[in-house]
N, C-alpha and C positions, 0 to 999 in steps of 0.2 A: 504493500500500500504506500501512494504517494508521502510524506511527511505533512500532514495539515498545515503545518508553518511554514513551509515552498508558498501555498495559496495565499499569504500575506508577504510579500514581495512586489514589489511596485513595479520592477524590471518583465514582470508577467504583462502588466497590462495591456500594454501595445498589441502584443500578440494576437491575446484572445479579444481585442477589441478587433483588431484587424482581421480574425480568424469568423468571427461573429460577423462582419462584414458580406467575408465570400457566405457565410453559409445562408445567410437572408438572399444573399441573388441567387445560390444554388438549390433554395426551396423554392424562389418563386420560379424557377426554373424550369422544377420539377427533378432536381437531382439532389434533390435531401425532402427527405418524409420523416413530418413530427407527427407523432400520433398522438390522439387522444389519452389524457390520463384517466387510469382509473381509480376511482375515489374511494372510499372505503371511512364510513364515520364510527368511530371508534367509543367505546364505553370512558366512563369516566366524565369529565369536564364537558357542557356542549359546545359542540364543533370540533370537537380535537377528528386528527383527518389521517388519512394512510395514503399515500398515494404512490403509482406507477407509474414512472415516463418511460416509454422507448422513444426511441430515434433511429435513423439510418442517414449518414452522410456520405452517398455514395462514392463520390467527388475526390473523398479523401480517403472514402475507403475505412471507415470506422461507423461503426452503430455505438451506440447508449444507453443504457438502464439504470435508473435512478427509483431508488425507494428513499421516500421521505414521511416524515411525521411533523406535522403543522400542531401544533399546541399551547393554542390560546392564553393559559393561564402562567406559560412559565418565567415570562418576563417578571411577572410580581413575585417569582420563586428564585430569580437573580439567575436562571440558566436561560438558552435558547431559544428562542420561538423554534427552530426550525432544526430535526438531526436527520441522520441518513448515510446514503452511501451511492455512490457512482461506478457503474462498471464500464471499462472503455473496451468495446471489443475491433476484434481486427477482420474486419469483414471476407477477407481472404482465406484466412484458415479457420476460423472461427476464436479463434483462443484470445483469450481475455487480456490484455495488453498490460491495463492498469486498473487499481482500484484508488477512486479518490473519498477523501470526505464529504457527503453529501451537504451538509450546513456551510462549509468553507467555500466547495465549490458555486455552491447556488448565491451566497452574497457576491462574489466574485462577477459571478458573471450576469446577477442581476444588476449592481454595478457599473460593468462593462458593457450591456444595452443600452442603459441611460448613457453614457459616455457616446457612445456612439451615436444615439441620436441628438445628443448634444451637439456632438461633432457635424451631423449634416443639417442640424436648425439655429445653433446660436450664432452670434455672432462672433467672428474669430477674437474678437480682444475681451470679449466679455469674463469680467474678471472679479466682481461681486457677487456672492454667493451665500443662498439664504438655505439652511436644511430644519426641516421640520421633523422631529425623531431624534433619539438617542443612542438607538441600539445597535444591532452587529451593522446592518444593513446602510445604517448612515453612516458607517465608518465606511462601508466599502464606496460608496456614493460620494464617501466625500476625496477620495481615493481618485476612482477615474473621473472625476471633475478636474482634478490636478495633472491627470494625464494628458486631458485633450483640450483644455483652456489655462489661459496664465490667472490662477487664483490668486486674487491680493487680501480682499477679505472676506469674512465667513460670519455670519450670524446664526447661532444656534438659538432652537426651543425644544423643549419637551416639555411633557405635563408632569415628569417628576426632576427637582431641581436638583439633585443632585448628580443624577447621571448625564444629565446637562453639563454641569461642570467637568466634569471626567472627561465627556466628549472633549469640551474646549482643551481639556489639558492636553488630551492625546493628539490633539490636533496645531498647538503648539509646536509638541516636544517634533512631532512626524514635519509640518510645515516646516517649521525654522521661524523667526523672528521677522521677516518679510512682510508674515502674513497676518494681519491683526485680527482677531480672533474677537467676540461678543456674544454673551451670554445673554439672552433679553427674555424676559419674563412674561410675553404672550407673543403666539403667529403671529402677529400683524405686524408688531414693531420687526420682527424677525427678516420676514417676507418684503415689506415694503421697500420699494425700490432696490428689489436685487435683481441683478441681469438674468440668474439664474438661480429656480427654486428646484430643490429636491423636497418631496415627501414621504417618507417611510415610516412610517405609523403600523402599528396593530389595532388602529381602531376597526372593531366591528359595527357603528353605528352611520345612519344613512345620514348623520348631520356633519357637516361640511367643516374640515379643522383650518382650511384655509379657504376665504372668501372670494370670488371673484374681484371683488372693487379692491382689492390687497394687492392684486398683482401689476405691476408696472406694466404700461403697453410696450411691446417689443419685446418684453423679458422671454426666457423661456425657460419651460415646468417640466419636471418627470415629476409622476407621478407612479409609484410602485409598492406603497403597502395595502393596507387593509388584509383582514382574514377571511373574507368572502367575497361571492360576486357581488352582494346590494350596499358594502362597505364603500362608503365615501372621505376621499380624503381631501379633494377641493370641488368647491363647489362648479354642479355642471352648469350654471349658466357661463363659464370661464369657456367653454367647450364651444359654445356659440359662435365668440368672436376670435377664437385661436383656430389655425393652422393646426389640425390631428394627426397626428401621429401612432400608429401602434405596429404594433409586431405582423399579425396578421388579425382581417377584418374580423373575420367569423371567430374569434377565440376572443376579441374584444369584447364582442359584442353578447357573450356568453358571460363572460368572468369579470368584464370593467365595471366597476359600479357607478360612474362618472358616467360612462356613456348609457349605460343599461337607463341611468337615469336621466340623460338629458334626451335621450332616443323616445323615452313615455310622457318626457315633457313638450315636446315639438320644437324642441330647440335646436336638434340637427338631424340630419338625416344618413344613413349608413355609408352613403357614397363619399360622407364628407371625411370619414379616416383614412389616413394615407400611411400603408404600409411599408413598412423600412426596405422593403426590397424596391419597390418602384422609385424610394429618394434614391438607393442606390443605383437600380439603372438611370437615375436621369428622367425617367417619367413623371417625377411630382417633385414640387419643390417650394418650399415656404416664400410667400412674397416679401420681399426690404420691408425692413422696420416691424413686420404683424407678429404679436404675441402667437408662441410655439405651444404645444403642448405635446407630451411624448407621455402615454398610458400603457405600460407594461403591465402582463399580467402571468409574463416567464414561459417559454414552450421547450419541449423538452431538447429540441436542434442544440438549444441556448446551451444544455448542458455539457451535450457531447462533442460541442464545438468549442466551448472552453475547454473540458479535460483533453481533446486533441491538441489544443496551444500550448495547455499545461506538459502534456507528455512527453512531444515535440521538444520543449526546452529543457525539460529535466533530462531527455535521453541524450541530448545534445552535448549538453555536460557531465555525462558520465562515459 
């Protein structure tokens, strides 16, 4: 099994950003197939969740299997929302290449989408930076925002104020002194007038932890937590007047609870999402100046195209 501490290496990024790159044009392509997960709700706490991704990326020649466990309550227990495990197989012979961490890999390369639709909607100098969340997820988030934009400042929130502060500390000690760093004590002072907002929350409620009228025009938003599809984490009349963004249409439109909800509200219509493979051919493209929005909701390509990056640089160096 890979070392879980390889997957916090900053030197990985580029990779699997660039790796996630080809695999979005070689799905829309039709030379990589994500399949559906299968869910499985689990006794104990509601919602706790079991899930199975395959994948197949023909292209490179590796499939993917990912078993994960989604569990709601353990942030308040000080461990993980999210554990697991990743198999990388070799399509060729079949034998299983590598095994990754399932929790390390999946903030990684949830992450590494937002970086990368960062990369084809913000603005290239865009260099304020606002994250909503505290947990693994916005470390990784605050991670490849450093990869693919010059970060000068960051404003942190969370709903608990301490691991707030810890965020800021590690993002200190990891930035360097460059970067000035602000702890603010609700979204909005957070969010307002940042070039670029992240959200990764475990909210499960449909009520909105960042507002539309919070977001600065031009800015641009990943949006990547909540625990379920009807889970909102900025409000969907933001959905309206932004440029959409997702992974692919049909798994949005299942799992996004921003769009699930601004779709019931007549605020936009399905054609209006634009999936990361058409920015990448060149077929859709954010207009100068319009507020972005990027609504991940993780597929499993996502996985087995990161432990391909990952595998790749670890064999390289051994």
């Amino acid at each position: 099994m890979i070392d879980p501490s390889v997957l916090d290496r900053d030197d990985l990024l580029r990779p699997v950003v660039d790796a996630l790159g080809r695999a979005f044009r070689d799905l829309r392509g039709g030379r990589a197939h994500s399949a559906d997960r299968t869910l499985l709700q689990t006794g104990g706490e509601p919602r706790n969740q079991l899930l199975v991704s395959p994948a197949a990326w023909e292209r490179q020649g590796v499939a993917g299997l990912k078993i994960t466990t989604l569990t709601p309550g353990n942030p308040d227990r000080g461990l993980p929302l999210i554990h697991g495990i990743v198999a990388l197989v070799d399509l060729r012979t079949g034998r299983v290449a590598a095994l990754l961490d399932g929790a390390a890999l999946t903030a990684l390369r949830t992450g590494a989408v937002a970086g990368l639709a960062t990369e084809l909607c913000a603005p290239p100098d865009a260099g304020d930076l606002a994250v909503v969340g505290a947990g693994v997820q916005a470390r990784a988030l605050l991670r490849s925002m450093a990869a693919v934009r010059p970060v000068h400042t960051v404003r942190l929130h969370s709903r608990t104020r301490p691991r707030t502060e810890a965020l800021a500390a590690w993002v200190r000690e990891r930035f360097g002194p460059r970067t000035r760093v602000t702890v603010c004590d609700d979204a909005r002072s957070a969010v307002r007038d940042a070039q670029i907002v992240c959200t990764a929350t475990s909210t499960d409620d449909a009520t909105p932890v960042v507002e539309a009228g919070w977001v600065a025009d031009g800015a641009h938003v990943n949006v990547v937590g909540g625990t379920h599809e009807d889970a909102v984490e900025v409000a969907p009349e933001l959905l309206a007047s932004a440029f959409v963004a997702v992974e692919q249409r049909a798994d949005a439109l299942e799992e996004a609870g921003e769009v699930r909800a601004a779709l019931a509200a007549g605020l936009i219509r399905a054609d209006a999402l634009h999936e990361l493979g058409a920015l990448l051919d060149g077929d859709a493209a954010p207009p100068a100046g319009r507020t972005t929005l990027f609504r991940g909701v993780g597929l499993s390509i996502e996985d087995t195209a990161a432990a391909a990056a990952v595998h790749d640089v670890v064999t390289a160096e051994n």
